[in-house]
C-alpha positions, 0 to 999 in steps of 0.5 A: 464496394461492397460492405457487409453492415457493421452489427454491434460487435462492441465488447465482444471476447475482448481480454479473453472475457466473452459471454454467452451473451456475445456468443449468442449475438455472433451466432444471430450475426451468422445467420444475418450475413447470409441474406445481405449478400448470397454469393459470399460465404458467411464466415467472409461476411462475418470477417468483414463485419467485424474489420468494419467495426474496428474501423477499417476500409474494405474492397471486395476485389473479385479474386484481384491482386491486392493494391499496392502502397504505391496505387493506394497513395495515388488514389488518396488513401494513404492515411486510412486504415486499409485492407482489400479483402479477397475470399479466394486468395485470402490476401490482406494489404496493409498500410496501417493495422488495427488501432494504429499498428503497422506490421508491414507496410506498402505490400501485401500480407496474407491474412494468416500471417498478419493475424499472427502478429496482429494484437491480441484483441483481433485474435481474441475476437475472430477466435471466439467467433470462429470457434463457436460458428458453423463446421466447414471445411474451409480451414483457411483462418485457423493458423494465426498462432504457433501457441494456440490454434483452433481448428475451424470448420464452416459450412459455406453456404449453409441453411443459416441456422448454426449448429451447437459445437465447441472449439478444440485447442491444440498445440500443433505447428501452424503447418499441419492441418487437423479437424476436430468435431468438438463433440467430446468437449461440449460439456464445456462449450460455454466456458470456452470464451473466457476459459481456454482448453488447457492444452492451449495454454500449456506453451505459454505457461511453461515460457512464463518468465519475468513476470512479477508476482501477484500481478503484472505490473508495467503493460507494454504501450498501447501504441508500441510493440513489444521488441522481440527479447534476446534469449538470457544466456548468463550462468550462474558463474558469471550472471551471479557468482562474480557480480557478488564476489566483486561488490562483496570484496571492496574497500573495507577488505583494503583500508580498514580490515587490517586496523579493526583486526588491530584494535578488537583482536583476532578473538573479537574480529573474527567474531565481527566478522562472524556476525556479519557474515552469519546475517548475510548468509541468513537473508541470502537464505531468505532471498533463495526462498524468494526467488525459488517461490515462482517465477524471479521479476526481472526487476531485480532485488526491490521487486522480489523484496517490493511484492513479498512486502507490499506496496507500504512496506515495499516502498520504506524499503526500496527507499532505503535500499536506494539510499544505501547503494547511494551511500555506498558510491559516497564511501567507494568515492572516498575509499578511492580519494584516501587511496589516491592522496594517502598511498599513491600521490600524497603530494597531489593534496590541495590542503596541507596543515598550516600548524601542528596537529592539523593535518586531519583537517586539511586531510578532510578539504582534499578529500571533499574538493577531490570526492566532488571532482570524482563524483561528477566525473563518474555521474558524467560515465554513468551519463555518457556510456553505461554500457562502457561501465558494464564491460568494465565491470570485468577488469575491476574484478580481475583487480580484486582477484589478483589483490586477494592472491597477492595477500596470501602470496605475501602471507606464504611468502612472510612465513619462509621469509619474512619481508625487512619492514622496520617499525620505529618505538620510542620505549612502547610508543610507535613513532611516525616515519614520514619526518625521519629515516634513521630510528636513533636519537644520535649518530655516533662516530669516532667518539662524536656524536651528531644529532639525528633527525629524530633529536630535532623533532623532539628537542629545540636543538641539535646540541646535546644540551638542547632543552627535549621532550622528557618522555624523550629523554627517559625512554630509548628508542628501539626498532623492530620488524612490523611484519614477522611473518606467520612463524613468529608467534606474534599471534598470541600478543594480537589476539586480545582487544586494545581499545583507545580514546581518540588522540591516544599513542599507539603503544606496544605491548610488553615493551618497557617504558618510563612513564611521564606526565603528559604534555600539550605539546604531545600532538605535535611530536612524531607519535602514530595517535588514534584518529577516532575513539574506537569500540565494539560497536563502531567497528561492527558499523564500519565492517559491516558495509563489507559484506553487503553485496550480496543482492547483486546477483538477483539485480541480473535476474533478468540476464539469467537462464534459470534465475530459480537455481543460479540466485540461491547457488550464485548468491550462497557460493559468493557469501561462503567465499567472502566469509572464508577469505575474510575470516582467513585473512583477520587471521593471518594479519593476526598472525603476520603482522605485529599489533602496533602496525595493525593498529596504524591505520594510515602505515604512518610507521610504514612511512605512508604504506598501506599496510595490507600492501606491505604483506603483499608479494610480489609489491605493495603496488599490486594492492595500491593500484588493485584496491584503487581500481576496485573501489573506482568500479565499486563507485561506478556500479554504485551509480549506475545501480541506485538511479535505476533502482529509483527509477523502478520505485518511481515507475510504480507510483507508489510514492507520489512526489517521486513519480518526476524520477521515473522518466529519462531519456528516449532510450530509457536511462533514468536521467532525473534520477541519476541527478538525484542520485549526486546529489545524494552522494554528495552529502555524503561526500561532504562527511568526507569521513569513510568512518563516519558514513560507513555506518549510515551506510550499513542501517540502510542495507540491515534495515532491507536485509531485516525486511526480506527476513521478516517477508519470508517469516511472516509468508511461512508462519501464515501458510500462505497458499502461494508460498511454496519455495523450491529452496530444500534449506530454507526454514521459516526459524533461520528467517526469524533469527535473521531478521533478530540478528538484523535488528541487533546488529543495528542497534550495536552499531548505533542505537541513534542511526538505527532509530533514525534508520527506523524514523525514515522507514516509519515516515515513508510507511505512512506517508505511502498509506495517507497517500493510499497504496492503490497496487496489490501485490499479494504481499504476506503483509495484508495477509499478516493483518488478515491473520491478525484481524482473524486473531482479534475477532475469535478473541472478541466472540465470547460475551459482549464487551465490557461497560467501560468499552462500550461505544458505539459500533453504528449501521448507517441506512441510505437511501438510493435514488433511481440512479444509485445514488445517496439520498442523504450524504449528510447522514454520513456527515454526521456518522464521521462527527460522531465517530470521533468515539472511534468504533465500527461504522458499516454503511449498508443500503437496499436495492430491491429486486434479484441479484442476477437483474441488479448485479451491475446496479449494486456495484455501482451503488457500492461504488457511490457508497465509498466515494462519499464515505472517503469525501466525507472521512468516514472510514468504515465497510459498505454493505449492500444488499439486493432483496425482494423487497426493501424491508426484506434487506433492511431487517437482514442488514440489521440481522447479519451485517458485520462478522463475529464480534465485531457487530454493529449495536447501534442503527442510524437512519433518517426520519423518513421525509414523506409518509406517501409510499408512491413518492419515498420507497422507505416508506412509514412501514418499512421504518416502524418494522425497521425499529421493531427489528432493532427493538428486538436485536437489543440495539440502539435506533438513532433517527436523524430529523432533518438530515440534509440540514446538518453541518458539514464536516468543514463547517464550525460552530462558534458557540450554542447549545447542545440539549439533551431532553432525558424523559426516560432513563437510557442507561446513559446513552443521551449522555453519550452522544453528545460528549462523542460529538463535542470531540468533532472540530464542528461541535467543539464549541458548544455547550451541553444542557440536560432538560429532565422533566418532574411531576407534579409529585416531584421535588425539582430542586433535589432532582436538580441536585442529583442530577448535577452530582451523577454528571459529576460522576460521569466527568461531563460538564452540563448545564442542568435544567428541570421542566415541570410539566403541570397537568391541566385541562386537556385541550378540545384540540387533543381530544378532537385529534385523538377522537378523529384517529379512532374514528377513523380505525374503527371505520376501516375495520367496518369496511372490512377491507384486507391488510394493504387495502386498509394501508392504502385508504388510511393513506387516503385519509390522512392526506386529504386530512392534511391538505385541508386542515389549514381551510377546516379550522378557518370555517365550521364544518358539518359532520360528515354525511355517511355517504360522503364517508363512503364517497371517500372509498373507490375500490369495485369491492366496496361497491358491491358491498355498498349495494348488497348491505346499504342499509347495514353500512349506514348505520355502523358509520352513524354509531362511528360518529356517536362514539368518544374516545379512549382516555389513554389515548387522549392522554398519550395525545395530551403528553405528546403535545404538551411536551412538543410545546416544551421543547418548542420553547426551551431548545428554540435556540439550540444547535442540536436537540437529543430527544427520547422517542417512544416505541412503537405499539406493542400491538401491530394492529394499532399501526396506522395509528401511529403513524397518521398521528404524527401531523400534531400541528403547531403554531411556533417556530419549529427545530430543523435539526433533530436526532431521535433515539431509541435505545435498548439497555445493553450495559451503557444504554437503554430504551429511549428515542431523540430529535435534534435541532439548530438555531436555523427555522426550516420551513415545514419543521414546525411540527414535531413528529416523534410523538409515535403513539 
């Protein structure tokens, strides 16, 4: 067997993304192949090299046949990845393709054929090394894709040395064989991995379809393939104008239009329906522009609604929409209970009335018994055949067209000759038929008299002097037509409103009737009475479910062929047909139909008729069976449509605990959801009641409809790049008044379901937030808060915030390790503690190099950087920055981080934890220039001493102190932080104490007094203390100290050393001067000889001046000796000691210790000094947790520095380091 070696390939033009520097190594590996083997062609070589890597077994078969299945079972390599490879015949055979794929099994397969259904990542990898390889004419690897073919040419045998050409894309059939040199293209040779010639892509753009927008969001398994789709066939007529006209027109139309006409008029009706039907055409406008914007996702509504409005925002509003198709099956299912046991087969009823009046009580058992059975009958459809519940989708339809002829055949028909349906009044009150057959209180005969069945019901006997009603007695009884006709006039009487209480009679209007008192017994006589105390706003409740449906077109988009022009003209022709057949209807029964009889909701005086099925022509049956099959339908759609929809939420992750819901069976129904889905509508069931859910119903469906207005609106009015609608009737204002109508109509049905609509949403919203929304859908909703942050930084720009605003907007500088990794977490422990102020937080930090050496560092560094501000709580931006050198970034970070006004003003970094710059590259320099650069930025420094000692965010402390030592007026900022602190769980209990110190001139107990009053004025609850700090004598230690450091100064400018040179050897001093104060003040020491001074030194330039200037030398060290001190800086020592001791012994016990820190010397020549005066010894328990702070007067702070400390003893802490002379 012979193998050409497997160079590294890894991560070469994988997912379209070569580099260069992957071009580069294929070239290398061109010219490599030629010398393993000479009598194969390169570019054969180079195929087997890269088959090898990819972890298949080659033969090199001399021109044989390839090995069939059959001999390569008997040779043992039935389970191998397997291709016999053959540069004449170019054959493949194949048992298992690359990384698990099996296209053809057992047989040969040519390699042009196998490429072209191999995956994508072999193409793109031969592509990109063929393309950039050497011309031939052997185009024998070209045509692996009818889409994008390139046109190779390879030299055979050529001199190794690849020649600089670029590929051609061209979209030419598989067949035709042309050659391009590439010559006119090599402008863009470079660019050719990741970026294709456009004429390539031209095929697969214009066969873009069902994508999501923004991003793709379901990839296909790795392991298995993508079945080839059939072609959508649906038009606009069946794949959306039926679907919606059928969902549109349901049982509202059946059972209750004809009661709301009835109640609120033909005026107020109309203008329901008006309303309703004006919302609807608003958000199908809506929806249009959506769906004209690009490409329709195939996943229906919630995807067009989902990426319009992000995944918060997305996920509310898909969980309502799913709870409104849900509640839509529960009213369906009791739209088809009330038909089956009120107008079909009322003796079928398991409950019947044990008293009088209590037939709505047993009428609500049968409608719960039987909407159960019901419901697991069709969860056991939906479970079983939905594919049956599609084909059945056409018959339900058909029923819903021949009712809606039937009505206005009856309505025709009542005009010439209106239908003999006799109504029942007792002077103005409409009595029920269902107990009697003849309107007349007795029969008369032959001078006799003979009570009715009527008399019975209303007196306690059929003798005429039985004891009866007296309303009974007093008023007569009358019959009269319940449906005239439309040439009756009947139109005017119902063209006004007449609300009732519940229980009131059903009165008609214009007749005479005596009035009487009212009586107990009223419920138990024969009146038609109102079930529910009916108004405005609950009718708009109850119809509005009526006009929902309009989505049901664009939940096909999928089936369409041209989902971008069927959605707006399906969708609009379906709203503009419901509206005309709604509004005629409210209408015609306004006109045909008289008021008493609209306004018996169940037909009691119809005898238990359904009263729309009473005006029907040719029978009320046509209605009674047409509306019980609709609503059966529209309950089986329900369900068949809600699991899927939860299902499609489920599968996106991005409400967590739903995620069991995205799976089902092996064929993809959603089984736990449909589960769900029950149950759901079970509750909804158990209401039992169509008036009572149709309401909830219609604020799940106004609150979506709401929210694809507001998508659009808010899409327009940020001229997002992308929002470019092909709708030529879309405009961002009829959005605007859709999304208001919504909310209004929401709140007309009912204020507390709209509220609680609201609640759910606001719920979902942010538990989707707290859970953090990981998916990026390109919503307007984050460009609606990029918009709204651009609005509050332009508003922010002018002048600095007010003193009553102020807080601390804080830069925290990290350290990074050799691995990008934080040096001090706890630095970001103590941000998020003090961030209880609110307030910006960026975290910045400095790689040092060029950007194009450490991009890949940086991210990785940023990348650390957030994982341990989101372990630590602490919200804010990062910021990184690559410079030459370290103090470089810093001072750029403190120039430019943040944007416009919202600018940090405050600098939080630690106390850097050795002075030695070979062993902390934040070295003593780079922090005095870091606080001379925050000095004249006009911010606050705070310095964190001892950071990684500070508690954590979990920790508590039960009691202690905070001490804030206020040496120097800062404008109030030492006052501040501790109080920003104490808000923080860790912080909470500790006390607050103020130290200030007085001079001997000072009067302590009213400085005390003053001190207290102005704390009261804060409103911060303080202990008060004051220090005197009386002079005395200064030590022979401090003007030792100070004598040694000018000595020092003044020999490294006698050595006439440069800048860095005099850096170093001061470093050389002090840590020799260290390490050996311990052992020097335990003996005496001589003065040290000028030659051991000069011994200290090394460096070639010193030698030489040692030897050319001996003498000169010498003598300058011995007046060095011989020289005292400066008083000031023996002062400053004298300071910085005495109030080291001071605060060594009051703040031992404290938690944490704020203190001044002083600035740097004005003068930057006197920096060595500064620094190597820090090792002031001391001989007492230190304090391990100190913040210094150095702030600059900018309305609430001023100049000043702090250290900060715990109760805990820390080893090397002994020593305050701060005193920054």
């Amino acid at each position: 067997m012979a193998q050409a070696p497997a160079w590294g390939m890894g991560g070469l033009c994988k997912s379209q993304k070569a580099t260069s520097v992957g071009l580069n190594h294929l070239r290398g590996l061109f010219a490599k192949v030629k010398d393993v083997r000479s009598t194969e062609p390169r570019e054969t070589s180079v195929v087997r090299a890269f088959l090898l890597k990819e972890g298949w077994e080659l033969e090199y078969s001399e021109g044989k046949a390839c090995v069939l299945g059959e001999e390569r079972k008997r040779r043992g390599r039935a389970d191998k990845r397997q291709a016999a490879f053959d540069q004449r015949s170019l054959n493949l055979c194949v048992t298992r393709g690359g990384r698990g794929r099996t296209p053809h099994a057992s047989h040969s397969v040519n390699l042009h054929i196998y490429l072209r259904h191999s995956h994508h990542g072999v193409r793109e990898v031969l592509r990109c090394a063929f393309a950039s390889g050497e011309q031939s004419r052997n185009s024998w690897f070209c045509p692996w894709s009818r889409t994008v073919r390139m046109s190779c040419r390879f030299h055979g045998q050529g001199d190794g040395n690849p020649r600089e050409n670029s590929p051609f894309l061209n979209n030419v059939e598989a067949e035709q064989e042309s050659f391009f040199e590439g010559k006119n293209m090599a402008l863009f040779e470079e660019e050719m991995d990741s970026n294709p010639m456009v004429s390539s892509l031209l095929n697969k753009l214009a066969n873009y379809t069902n994508l999501s927008q923004g991003v793709v969001e379901h990839e296909e398994d790795e392991e298995s393939r993508r079945r080839e789709a059939k072609a959508p066939r649906m038009g606009t007529f069946i794949g959306v104008y039926l679907p919606c006209l059928q969902n549109i027109l349901g049982v509202i139309l059946f059972l209750r239009l004809t009661w709301i006409v009835g109640v609120a008029g033909v005026l107020e009706s109309f203008l329901i329906v008006a309303m309703c039907c004006t919302c609807t055409m608003l958000t199908a406008i809506s929806m249009s522009a959506i769906a004209t914007n690009g490409v329709v996702p195939a996943g229906g509504s919630y995807y067009m609604i989902s990426r319009s409005l992000g995944p918060e925002f997305g996920g509310a509003v898909g969980l309502c929409f799913y709870l409104g198709t849900t509640f839509a099956g529960a009213m369906y299912i009791l739209g088809t209970i009330e038909i089956l046991l009120t107008y079909i087969s009322p003796g079928a009823a398991i409950f019947q009335a044990e008293a009088a009046g209590g037939e709505a009580a047993a009428m609500l058992h049968n409608m719960r018994v039987y909407g159960t059975c019901t419901l697991v009958l069709m969860a056991l459809v939906v479970f079983v055949g939905v594919k049956y519940v599609n084909k059945l989708a056409l018959v339900f339809l058909a029923c819903v067209v021949l009712s809606i002829l039937a009505i206005y055949a009856g309505v025709i028909k009542s005009a010439f000759d209106p239908p003999d349906i006799p109504v029942c009044l007792l002077g103005n009150r409409t009595l029920s038929r269902r107990s009697f057959d003849a309107c007349v209180k007795a029969y008369v005969t032959d001078n006799n008299s003979a009570a009715s069945a009527l008399w019975g019901l209303f007196c306690n006997g059929s003798q005429p002097s039985a004891t009866c009603d007296e309303y009974f007695i007093r008023n007569n009884v009358t019959e009269i037509q319940g449906i005239p006709g439309a040439a009756s006039g009947v139109f005017l009487e119902n063209l006004w409103s007449t609300y009732a209480h519940a229980g009131a009679f059903v009165e008609k209007k214009g007749v005479p009737s005596v009035p009487v008192a009212e009586e107990s017994r009223a419920s138990t006589l024969p009146y038609v009475l109102t079930d529910i105390a009916a108004s405005f706003t609950l009718l708009v409740g109850i119809y509005f479910p009526s006009v929902t449906g309009i989505m049901a077109g664009s939940n096909r988009s999928g089936d369409l062929k041209d989902a971008q022009k069927s959605i707006p003209t399906g969708t609009i022709l379906a709203i503009v047909t419901t509206s005309f057949i709604y509004l005629s209807c409210i209408v015609l029964f306004g006109a045909c139909i008289e008021g008493v009889v609209l306004r018996d909701k169940f037909g009691e005086a119809l005898q238990g008729n359904l009263v729309i099925g009473m005006l029907a022509w040719p029978s009320p049956w046509v209605i009674v069976i047409g509306s019980f099959f609709s609503t059966c339908g529209a309950g089986l759609q329900s369900l068949t449509g809600a699991p899927r929809l939860l299902q499609a939420i489920a599968r996106d992750g991005i409400i967590p605990f739903l995620r069991v819901f995205g799976h089902g069976k092996a064929n993809g129904e959603p089984t736990w959801a449909l589960l769900l889905t029950v149950l759901i509508c079970e509750t909804g069931i158990l209401i039992a009641s169509l008036d009572s859910v149709a309401p909830i119903l219609s604020m799940f469906f106004l609150m979506c409809y709401l929210f694809v207005n507001l998508a659009c609106a808010v899409q327009t009015l940020l001229r997002t790049p992308n929002w470019r609608p092909r709708f030529k009737f879309y405009h961002w204002t009829l959005s605007f008044l859709g999304m208001s109508l919504c909310l209004a109509l929401m709140f007309i049905c009912s204020w507390y379901y709209a509220l609680s609509a609201m609640l759910i949403a606001g719920c979902i919203y942010k538990y989707i937030e707290y859970r953090g929304a990981e998916k990026e859908w390109g919503d307007g909703i984050r460009g609606l808060s990029l918009n709204a942050a651009r609005y509050a930084l332009l508003r922010v720009e002018h002048g600095p915030p007010h003193t009553k605003n102020w807080r601390p907007q804080v830069l925290v500088m990290l350290n990074l390790d050799a691995e990008q990794a934080v040096k001090h977490p706890r630095l970001l422990s103590f941000t998020s503690q003090l961030k209880a102020g609110k307030g910006l937080t960026i975290v910045g930090s400095v790689l040092e190099g060029t950007y194009l050496d450490k991009h890949m560092e940086a991210q990785r560094a940023e990348e650390n950087i957030r994982s341990l501000m989101s372990a630590e709580k602490a919200k804010g931006f990062c910021q990184l920055v690559v410079s030459s050198s370290l103090r470089d970034g810093m001072s750029h970070l403190i120039q430019s981080a943040g944007l416009g006004g919202l600018k940090h003003n405050t600098v939080l970094m630690a106390w850097p934890a050795s002075w030695k710059q070979e062993e902390n590259p934040f070295s003593w320099k780079n922090f005095v220039d870091t606080v001379r650069d925050t000095t004249t930025a006009h911010q606050a420094l705070l310095v964190a001493k001892n950071v990684d000692s500070f508690p954590q965010n979990q920790e508590r402390f039960s009691g202690g102190c905070i001490d804030v030592w206020w040496i120097v007026h800062d404008g109030g900022m030492l006052m501040l932080l501790p109080f920003l602190l104490r808000q923080h769980k860790v912080w909470r209990k500790c006390r607050m104490r103020i130290f200030t110190v007085a001079q001997v001139d000072d009067n302590s107990i009213q400085m005390k007094k003053d001190l207290q009053m102005f704390l009261y004025h804060l409103r911060i609850s303080a202990e008060v203390e004051v220090v005197e700090m009386v002079e005395n004598d200064i030590s022979a230690f401090t003007y030792e100290r100070t004598l040694m450091m000018e000595q020092r100064s003044q020999m490294l400018k006698q050595m006439q050393l440069s800048k860095n040179e005099r850096q170093r050897e001061a470093q050389l001093i002090h840590d020799r001067n260290t390490a050996s104060h311990t052992a020097a003040a335990a003996r005496t020491q001589a003065p040290p000889a000028p030659d051991k001074v000069q011994m200290t030194w090394t460096r070639e330039k010193l030698i030489a001046e040692k030897y050319r200037n001996r003498d000169t030398s010498l003598s300058g060290f011995k007046d060095l000796f011989s020289m005292k001190p400066d008083q000031s800086n023996v002062r400053r020592m004298h300071t910085a000691v005495k109030l080291n001791g001071v605060v060594l012994n009051k703040s031992q016990d404290a938690q944490l210790v704020l203190l001044n820190m002083p600035g740097p010397p004005k003068n930057r020549q006197g920096d060595e000094n500064c620094i190597l005066s820090h090792s002031v010894p001391a001989g007492h328990v230190g304090i391990p947790w100190r913040l210094l702070t150095e702030t600059w007067d900018c309305g609430c702070c001023e100049r000043a520095w702090l250290p900060a400390s715990s109760s805990a003893p820390g080893p090397g802490s002994c020593d305050w380091d701060a005193v920054g002379l």
